[in-house]
CHARMM internal coordinates of N, CA and C (Angstrom, degrees):
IC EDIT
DIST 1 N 1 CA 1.4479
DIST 1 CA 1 C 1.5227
ANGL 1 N 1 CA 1 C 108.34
DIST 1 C 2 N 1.1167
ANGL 1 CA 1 C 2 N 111.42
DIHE 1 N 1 CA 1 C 2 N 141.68
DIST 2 N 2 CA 2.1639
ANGL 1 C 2 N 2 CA 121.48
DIHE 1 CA 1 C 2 N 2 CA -169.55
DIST 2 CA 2 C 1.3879
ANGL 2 N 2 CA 2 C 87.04
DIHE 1 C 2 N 2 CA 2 C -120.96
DIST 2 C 3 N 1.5942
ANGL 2 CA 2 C 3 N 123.81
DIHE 2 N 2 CA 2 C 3 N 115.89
DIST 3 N 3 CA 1.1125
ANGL 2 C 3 N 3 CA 119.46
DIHE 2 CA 2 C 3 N 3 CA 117.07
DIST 3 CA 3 C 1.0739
ANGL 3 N 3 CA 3 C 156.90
DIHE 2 C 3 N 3 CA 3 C -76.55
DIST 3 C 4 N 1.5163
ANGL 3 CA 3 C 4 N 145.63
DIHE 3 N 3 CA 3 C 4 N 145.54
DIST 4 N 4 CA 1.9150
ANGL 3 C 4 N 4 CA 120.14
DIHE 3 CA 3 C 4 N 4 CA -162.17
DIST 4 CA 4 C 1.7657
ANGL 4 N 4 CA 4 C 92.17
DIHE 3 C 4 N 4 CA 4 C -145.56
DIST 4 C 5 N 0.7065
ANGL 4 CA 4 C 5 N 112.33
DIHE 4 N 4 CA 4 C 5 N 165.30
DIST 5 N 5 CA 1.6046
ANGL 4 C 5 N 5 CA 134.20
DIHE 4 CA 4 C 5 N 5 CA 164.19
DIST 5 CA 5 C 1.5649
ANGL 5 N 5 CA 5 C 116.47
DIHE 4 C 5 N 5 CA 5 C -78.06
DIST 5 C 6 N 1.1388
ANGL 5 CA 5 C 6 N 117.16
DIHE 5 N 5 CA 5 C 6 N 120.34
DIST 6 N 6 CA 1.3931
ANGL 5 C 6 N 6 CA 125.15
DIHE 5 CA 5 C 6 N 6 CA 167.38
DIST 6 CA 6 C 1.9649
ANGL 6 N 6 CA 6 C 126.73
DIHE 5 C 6 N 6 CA 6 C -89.34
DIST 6 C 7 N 0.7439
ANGL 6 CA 6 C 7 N 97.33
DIHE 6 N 6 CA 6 C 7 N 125.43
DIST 7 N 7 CA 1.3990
ANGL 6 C 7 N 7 CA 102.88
DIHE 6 CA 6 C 7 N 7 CA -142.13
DIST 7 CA 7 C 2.2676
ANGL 7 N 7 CA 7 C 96.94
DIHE 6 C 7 N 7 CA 7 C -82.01
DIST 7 C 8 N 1.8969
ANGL 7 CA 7 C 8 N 93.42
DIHE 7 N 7 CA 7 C 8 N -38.53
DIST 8 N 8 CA 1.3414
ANGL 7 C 8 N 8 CA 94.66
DIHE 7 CA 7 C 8 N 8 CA -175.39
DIST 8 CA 8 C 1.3440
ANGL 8 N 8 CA 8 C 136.98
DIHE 7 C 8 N 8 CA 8 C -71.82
DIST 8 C 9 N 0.7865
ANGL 8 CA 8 C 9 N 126.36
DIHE 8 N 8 CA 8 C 9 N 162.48
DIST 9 N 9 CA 1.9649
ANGL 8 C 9 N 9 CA 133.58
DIHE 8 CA 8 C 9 N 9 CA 174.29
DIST 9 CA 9 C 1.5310
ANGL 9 N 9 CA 9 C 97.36
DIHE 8 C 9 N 9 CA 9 C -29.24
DIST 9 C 10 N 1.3681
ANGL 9 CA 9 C 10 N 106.91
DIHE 9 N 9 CA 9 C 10 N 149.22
DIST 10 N 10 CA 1.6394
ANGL 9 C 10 N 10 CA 110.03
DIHE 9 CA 9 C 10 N 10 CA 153.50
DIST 10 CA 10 C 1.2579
ANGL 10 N 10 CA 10 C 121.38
DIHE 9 C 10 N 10 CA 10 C -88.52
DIST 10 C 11 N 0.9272
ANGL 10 CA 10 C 11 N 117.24
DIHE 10 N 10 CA 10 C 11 N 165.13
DIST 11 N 11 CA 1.7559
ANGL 10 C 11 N 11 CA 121.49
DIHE 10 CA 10 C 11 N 11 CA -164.21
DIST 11 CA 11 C 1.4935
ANGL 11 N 11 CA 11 C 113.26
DIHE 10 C 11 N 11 CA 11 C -76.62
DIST 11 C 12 N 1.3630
ANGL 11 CA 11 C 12 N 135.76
DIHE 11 N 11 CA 11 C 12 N 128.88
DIST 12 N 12 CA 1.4018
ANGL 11 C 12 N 12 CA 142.65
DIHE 11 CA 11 C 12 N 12 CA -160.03
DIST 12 CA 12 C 1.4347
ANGL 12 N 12 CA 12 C 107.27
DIHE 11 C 12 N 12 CA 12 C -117.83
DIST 12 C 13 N 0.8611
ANGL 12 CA 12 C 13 N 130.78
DIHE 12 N 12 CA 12 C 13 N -37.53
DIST 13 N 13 CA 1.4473
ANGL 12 C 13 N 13 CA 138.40
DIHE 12 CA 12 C 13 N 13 CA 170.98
DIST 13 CA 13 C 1.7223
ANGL 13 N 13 CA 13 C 120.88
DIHE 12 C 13 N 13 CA 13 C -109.76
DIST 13 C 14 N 1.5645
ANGL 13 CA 13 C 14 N 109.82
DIHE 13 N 13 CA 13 C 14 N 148.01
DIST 14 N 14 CA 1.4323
ANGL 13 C 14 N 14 CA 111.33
DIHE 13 CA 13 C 14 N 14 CA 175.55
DIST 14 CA 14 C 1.2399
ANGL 14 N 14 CA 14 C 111.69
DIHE 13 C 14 N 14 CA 14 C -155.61
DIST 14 C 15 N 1.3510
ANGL 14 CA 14 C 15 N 103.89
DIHE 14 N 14 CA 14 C 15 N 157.60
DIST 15 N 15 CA 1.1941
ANGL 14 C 15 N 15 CA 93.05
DIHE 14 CA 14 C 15 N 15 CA -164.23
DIST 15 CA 15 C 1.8407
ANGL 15 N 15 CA 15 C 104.12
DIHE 14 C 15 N 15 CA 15 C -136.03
DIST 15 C 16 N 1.7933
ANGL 15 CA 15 C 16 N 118.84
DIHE 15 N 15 CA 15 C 16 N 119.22
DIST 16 N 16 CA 1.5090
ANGL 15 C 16 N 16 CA 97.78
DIHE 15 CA 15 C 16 N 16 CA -162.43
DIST 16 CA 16 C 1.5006
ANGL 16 N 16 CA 16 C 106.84
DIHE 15 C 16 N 16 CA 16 C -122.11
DIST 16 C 17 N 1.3890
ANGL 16 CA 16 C 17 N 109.92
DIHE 16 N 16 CA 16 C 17 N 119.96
DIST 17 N 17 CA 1.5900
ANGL 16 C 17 N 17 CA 106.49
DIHE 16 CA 16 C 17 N 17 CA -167.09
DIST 17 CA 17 C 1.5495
ANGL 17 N 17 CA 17 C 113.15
DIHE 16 C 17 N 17 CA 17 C -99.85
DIST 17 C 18 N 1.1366
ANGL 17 CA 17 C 18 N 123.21
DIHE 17 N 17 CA 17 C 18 N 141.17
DIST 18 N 18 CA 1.6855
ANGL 17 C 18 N 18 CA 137.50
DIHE 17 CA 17 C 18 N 18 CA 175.77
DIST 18 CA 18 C 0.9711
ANGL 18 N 18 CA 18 C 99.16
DIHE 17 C 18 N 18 CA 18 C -87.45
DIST 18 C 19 N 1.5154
ANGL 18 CA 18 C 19 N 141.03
DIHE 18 N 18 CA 18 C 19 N 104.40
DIST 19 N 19 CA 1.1697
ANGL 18 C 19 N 19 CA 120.84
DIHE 18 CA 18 C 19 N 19 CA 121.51
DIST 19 CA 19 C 1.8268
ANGL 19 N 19 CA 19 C 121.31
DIHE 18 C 19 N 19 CA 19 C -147.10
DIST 19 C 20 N 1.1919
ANGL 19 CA 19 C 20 N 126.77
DIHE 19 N 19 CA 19 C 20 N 178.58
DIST 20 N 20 CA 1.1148
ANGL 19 C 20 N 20 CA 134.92
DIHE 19 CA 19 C 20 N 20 CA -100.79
DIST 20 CA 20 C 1.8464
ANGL 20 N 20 CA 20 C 79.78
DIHE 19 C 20 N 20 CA 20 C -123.38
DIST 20 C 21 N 1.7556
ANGL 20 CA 20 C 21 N 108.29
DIHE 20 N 20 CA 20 C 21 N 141.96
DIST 21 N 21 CA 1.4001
ANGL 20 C 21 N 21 CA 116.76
DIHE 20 CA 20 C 21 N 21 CA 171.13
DIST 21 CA 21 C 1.3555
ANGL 21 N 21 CA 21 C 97.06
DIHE 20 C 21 N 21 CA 21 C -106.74
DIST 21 C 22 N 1.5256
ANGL 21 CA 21 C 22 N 140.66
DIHE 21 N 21 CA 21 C 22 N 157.28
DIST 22 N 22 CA 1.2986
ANGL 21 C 22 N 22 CA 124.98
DIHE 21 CA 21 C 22 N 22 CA -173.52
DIST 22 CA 22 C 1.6604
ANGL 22 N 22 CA 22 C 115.48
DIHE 21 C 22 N 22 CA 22 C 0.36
DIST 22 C 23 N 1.4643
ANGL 22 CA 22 C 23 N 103.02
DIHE 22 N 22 CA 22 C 23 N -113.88
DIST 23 N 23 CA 1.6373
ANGL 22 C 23 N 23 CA 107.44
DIHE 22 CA 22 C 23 N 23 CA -147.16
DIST 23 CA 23 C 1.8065
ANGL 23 N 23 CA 23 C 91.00
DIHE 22 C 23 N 23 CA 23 C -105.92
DIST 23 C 24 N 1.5274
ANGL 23 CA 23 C 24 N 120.29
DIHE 23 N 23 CA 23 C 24 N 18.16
DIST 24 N 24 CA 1.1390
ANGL 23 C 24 N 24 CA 124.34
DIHE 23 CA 23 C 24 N 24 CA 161.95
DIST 24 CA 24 C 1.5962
ANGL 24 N 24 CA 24 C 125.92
DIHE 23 C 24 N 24 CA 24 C -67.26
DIST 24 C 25 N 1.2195
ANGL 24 CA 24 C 25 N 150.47
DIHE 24 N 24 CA 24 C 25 N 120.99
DIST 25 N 25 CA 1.0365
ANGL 24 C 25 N 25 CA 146.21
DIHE 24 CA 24 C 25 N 25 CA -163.29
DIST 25 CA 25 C 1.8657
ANGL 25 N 25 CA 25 C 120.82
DIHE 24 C 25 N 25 CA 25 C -130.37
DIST 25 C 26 N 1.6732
ANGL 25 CA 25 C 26 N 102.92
DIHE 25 N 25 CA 25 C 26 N 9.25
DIST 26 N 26 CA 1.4203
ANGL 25 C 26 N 26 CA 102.10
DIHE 25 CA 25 C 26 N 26 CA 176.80
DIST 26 CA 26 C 1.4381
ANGL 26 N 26 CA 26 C 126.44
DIHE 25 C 26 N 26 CA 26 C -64.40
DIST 26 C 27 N 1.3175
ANGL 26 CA 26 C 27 N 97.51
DIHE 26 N 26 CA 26 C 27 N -54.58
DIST 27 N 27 CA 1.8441
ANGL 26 C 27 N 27 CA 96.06
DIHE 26 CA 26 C 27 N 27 CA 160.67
DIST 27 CA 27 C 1.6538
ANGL 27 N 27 CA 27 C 123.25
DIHE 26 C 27 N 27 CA 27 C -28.70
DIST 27 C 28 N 1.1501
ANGL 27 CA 27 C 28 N 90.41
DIHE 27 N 27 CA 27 C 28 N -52.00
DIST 28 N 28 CA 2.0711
ANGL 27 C 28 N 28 CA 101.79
DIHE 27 CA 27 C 28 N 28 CA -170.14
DIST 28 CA 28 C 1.5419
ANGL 28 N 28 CA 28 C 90.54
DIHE 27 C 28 N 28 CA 28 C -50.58
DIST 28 C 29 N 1.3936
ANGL 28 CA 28 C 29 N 108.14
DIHE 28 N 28 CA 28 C 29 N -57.29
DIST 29 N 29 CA 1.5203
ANGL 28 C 29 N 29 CA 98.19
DIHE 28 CA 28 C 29 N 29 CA -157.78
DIST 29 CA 29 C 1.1799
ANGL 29 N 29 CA 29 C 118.59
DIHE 28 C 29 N 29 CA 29 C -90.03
DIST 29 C 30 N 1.5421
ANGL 29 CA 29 C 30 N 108.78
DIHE 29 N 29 CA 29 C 30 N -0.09
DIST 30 N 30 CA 1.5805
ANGL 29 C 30 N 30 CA 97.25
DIHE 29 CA 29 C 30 N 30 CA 169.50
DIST 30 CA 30 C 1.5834
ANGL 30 N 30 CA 30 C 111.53
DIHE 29 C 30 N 30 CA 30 C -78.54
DIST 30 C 31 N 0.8532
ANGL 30 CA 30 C 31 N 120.84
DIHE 30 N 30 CA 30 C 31 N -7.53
DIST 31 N 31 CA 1.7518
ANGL 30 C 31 N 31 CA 132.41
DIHE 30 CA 30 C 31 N 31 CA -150.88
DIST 31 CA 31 C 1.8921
ANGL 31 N 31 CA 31 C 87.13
DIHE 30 C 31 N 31 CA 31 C -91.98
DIST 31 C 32 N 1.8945
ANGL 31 CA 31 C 32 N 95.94
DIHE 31 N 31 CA 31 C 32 N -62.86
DIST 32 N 32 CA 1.4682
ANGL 31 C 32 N 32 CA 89.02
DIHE 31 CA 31 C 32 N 32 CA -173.99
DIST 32 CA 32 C 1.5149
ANGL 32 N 32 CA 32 C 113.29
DIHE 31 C 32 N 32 CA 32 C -80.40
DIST 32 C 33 N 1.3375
ANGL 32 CA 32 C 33 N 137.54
DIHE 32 N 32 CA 32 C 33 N 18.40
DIST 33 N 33 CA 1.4476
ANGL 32 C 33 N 33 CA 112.03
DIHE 32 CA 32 C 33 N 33 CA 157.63
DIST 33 CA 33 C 1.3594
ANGL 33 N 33 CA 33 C 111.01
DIHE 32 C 33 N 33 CA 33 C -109.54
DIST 33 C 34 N 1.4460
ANGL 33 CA 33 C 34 N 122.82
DIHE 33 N 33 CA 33 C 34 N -4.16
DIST 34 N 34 CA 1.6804
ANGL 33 C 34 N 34 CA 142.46
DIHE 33 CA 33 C 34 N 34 CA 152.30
DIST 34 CA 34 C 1.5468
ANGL 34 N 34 CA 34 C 101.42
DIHE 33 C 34 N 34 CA 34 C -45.97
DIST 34 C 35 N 1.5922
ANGL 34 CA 34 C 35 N 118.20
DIHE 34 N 34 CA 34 C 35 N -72.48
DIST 35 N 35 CA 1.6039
ANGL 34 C 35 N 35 CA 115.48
DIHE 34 CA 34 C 35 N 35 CA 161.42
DIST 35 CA 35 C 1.7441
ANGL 35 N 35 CA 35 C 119.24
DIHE 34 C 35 N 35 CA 35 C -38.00
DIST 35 C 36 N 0.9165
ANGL 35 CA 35 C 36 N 141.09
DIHE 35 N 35 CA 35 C 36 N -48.08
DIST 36 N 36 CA 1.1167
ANGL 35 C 36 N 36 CA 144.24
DIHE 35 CA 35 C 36 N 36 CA 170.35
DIST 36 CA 36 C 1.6031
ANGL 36 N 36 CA 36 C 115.57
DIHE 35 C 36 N 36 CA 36 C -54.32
DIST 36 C 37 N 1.2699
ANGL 36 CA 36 C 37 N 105.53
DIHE 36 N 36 CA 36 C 37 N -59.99
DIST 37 N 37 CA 1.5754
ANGL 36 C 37 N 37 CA 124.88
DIHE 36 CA 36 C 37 N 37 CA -165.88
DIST 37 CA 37 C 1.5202
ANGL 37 N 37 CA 37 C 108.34
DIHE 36 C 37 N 37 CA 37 C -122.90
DIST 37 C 38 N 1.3536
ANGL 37 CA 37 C 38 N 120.22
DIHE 37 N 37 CA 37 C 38 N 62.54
DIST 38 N 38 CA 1.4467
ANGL 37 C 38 N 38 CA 104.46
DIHE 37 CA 37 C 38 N 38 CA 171.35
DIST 38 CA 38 C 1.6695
ANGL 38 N 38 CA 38 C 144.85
DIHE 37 C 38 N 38 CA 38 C -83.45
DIST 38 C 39 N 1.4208
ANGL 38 CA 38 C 39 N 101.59
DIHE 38 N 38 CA 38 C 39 N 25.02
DIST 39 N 39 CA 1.1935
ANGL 38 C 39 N 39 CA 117.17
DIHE 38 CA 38 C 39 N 39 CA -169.90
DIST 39 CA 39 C 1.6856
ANGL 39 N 39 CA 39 C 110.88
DIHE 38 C 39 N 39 CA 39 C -83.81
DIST 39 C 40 N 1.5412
ANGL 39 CA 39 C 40 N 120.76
DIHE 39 N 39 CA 39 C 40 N -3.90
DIST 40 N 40 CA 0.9939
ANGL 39 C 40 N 40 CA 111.24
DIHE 39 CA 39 C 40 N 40 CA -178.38
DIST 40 CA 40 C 1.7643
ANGL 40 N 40 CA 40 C 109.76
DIHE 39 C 40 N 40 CA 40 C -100.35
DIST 40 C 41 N 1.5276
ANGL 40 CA 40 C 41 N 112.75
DIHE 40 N 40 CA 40 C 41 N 2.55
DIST 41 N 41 CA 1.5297
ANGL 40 C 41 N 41 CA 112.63
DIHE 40 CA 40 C 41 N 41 CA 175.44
DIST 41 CA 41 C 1.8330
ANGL 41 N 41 CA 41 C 101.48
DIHE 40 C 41 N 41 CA 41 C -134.17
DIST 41 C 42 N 1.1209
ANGL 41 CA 41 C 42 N 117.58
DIHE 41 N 41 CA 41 C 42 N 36.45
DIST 42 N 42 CA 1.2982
ANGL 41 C 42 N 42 CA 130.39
DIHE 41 CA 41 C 42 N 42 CA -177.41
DIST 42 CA 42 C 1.7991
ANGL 42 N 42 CA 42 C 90.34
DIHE 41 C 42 N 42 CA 42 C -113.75
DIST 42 C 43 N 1.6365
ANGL 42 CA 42 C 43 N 96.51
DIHE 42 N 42 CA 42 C 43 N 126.24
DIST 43 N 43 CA 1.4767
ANGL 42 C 43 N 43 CA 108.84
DIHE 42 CA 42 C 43 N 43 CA -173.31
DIST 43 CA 43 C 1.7601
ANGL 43 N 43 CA 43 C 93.83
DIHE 42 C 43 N 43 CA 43 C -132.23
DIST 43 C 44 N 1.4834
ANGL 43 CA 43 C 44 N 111.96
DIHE 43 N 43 CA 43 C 44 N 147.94
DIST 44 N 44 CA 1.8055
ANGL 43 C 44 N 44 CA 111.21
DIHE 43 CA 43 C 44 N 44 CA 146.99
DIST 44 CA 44 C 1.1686
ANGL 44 N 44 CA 44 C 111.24
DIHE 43 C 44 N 44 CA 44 C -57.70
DIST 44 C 45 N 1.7762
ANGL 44 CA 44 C 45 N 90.38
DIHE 44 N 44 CA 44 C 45 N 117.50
DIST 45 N 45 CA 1.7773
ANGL 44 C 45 N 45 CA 109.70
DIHE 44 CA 44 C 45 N 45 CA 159.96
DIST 45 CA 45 C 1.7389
ANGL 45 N 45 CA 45 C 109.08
DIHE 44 C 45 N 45 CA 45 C 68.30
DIST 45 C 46 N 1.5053
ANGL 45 CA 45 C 46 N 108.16
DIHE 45 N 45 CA 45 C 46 N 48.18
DIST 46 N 46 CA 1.5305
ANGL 45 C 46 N 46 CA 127.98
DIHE 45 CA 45 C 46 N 46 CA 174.56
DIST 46 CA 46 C 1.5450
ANGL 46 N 46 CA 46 C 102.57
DIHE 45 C 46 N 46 CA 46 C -146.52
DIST 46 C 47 N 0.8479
ANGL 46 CA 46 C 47 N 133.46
DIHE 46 N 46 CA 46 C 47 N 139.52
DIST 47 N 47 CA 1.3139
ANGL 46 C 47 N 47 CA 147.33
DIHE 46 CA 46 C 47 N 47 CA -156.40
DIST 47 CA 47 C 1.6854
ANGL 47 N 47 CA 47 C 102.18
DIHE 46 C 47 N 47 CA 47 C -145.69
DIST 47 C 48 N 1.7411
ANGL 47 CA 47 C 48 N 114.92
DIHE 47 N 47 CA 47 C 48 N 94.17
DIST 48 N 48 CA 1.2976
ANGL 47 C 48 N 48 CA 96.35
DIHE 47 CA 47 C 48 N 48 CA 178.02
DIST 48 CA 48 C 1.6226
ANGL 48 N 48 CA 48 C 113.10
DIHE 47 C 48 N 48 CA 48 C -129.89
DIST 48 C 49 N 1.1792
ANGL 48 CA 48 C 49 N 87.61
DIHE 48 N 48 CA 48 C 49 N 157.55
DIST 49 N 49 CA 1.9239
ANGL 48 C 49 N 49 CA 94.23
DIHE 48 CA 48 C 49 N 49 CA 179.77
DIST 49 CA 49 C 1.4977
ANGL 49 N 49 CA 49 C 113.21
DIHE 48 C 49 N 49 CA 49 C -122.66
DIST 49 C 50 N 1.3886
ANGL 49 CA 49 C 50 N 105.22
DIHE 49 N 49 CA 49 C 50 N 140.78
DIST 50 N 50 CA 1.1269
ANGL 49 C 50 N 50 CA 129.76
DIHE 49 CA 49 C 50 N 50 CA -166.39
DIST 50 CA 50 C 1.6166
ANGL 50 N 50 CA 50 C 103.73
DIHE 49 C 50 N 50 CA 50 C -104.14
DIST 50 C 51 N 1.4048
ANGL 50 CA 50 C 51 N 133.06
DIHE 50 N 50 CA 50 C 51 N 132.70
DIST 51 N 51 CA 1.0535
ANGL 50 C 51 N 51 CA 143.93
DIHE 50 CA 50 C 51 N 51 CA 177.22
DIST 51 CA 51 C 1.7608
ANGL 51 N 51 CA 51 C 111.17
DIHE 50 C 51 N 51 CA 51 C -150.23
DIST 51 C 52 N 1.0604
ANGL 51 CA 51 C 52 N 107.10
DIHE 51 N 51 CA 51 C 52 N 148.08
DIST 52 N 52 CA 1.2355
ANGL 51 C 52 N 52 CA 133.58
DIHE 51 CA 51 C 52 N 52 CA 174.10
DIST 52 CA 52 C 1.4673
ANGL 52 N 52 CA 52 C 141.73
DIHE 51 C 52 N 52 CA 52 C -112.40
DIST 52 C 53 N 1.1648
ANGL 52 CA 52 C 53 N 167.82
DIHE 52 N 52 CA 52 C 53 N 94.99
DIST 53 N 53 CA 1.2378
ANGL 52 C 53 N 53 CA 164.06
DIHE 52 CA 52 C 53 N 53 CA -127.97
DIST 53 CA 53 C 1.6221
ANGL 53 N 53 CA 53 C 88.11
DIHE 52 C 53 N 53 CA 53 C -83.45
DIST 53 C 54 N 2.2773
ANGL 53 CA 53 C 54 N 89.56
DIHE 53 N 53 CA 53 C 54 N 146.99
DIST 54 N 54 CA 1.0075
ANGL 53 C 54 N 54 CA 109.18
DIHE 53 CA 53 C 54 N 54 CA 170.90
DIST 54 CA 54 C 1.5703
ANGL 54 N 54 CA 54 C 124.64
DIHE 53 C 54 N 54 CA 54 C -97.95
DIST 54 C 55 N 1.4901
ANGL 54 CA 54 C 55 N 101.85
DIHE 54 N 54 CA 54 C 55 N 143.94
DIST 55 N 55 CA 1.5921
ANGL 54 C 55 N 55 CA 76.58
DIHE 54 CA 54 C 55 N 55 CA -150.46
DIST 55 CA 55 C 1.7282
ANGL 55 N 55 CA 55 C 89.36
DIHE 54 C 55 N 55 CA 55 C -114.02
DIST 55 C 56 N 1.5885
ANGL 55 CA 55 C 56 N 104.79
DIHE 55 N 55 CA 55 C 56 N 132.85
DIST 56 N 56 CA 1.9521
ANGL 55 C 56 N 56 CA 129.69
DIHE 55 CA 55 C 56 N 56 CA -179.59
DIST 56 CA 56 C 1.6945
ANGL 56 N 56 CA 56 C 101.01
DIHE 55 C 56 N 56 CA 56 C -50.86
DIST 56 C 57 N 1.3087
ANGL 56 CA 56 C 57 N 118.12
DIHE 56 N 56 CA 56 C 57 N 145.66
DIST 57 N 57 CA 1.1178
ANGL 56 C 57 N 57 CA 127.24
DIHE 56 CA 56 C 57 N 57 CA 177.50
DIST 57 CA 57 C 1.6847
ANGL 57 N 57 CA 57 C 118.62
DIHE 56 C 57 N 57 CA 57 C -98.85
END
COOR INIT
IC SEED 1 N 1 CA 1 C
IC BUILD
């Protein structure tokens, strides 16, 4: 096993999208109770956004 040092920035932004594999629906709802409750993916000095697919009529 090689470990090494990473030299770059840590990541400041993220970005976490819901959406849906066939008739699977975990994504969707993790996204919307993340919107509701975001304290469980809220980190120091991470900035994240939650988005969802728009869905065709």
């Amino acid at each position: 096993m090689t470990s090494y040092h990473i030299t770059e920035e840590p990541t400041k932004k993220m970005a976490v999208f819901g959406e849906t594999h066939r008739n699977e629906l975990t994504g969707v709802f993790l996204v919307k109770h993340w919107l509701e409750n975001d304290t469980e993916i809220q980190r120091t000095g991470l900035e994240v956004n939650h988005l969802l697919p728009i869905q065709d009529q």
